[in-house]
C-alpha positions in Angstrom: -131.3 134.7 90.6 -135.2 134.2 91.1 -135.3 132.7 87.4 -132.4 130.6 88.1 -134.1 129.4 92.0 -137.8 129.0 89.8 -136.2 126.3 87.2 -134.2 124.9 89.8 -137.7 124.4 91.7 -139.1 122.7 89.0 -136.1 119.4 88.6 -137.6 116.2 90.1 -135.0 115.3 92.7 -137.2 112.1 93.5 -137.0 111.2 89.6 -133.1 111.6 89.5 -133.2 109.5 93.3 -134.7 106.8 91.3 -132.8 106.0 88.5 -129.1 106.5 90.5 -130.7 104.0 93.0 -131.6 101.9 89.9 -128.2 102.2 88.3 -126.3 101.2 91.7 -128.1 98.5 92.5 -127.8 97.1 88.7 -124.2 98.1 88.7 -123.5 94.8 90.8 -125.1 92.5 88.7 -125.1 93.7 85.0 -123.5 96.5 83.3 -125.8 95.9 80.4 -128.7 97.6 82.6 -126.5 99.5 84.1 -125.7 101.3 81.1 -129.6 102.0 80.2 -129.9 104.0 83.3 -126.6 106.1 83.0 -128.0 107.0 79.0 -131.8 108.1 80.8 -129.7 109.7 83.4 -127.6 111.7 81.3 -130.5 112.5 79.3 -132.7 113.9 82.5 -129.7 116.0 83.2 -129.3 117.4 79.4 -133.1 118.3 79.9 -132.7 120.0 82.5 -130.0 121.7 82.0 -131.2 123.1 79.0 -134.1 124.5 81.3 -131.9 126.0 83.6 -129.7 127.5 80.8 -132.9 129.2 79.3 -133.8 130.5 82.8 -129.8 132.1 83.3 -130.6 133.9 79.5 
């Protein structure tokens, strides 16, 4: 649980904040852009997951 609370710890919230914020407000003017963010979205999460993965092993 510590391991799990120790990766968690280390995910930028503000960095996750940004691009969603960037993605909405694209999302009503060009889904071009929009779909730029969603791909460095999902890779932030596959990053981090990965970290969080290694932390439950």
């Amino acid at each position: 649980m510590l391991a799990i609370r120790k990766a968690g710890e280390e995910i930028d919230k503000d960095k996750y904040g940004k691009v969603v914020d960037e993605v909405v407000g694209e999302f009503k003017s060009d889904l071009t852009v929009t779909k730029d963010g969603v791909e460095k979205l999902s890779k932030y999460l596959k990053k981090d997951w990965e970290k969080m993965r290694k932390a439950i092993a």
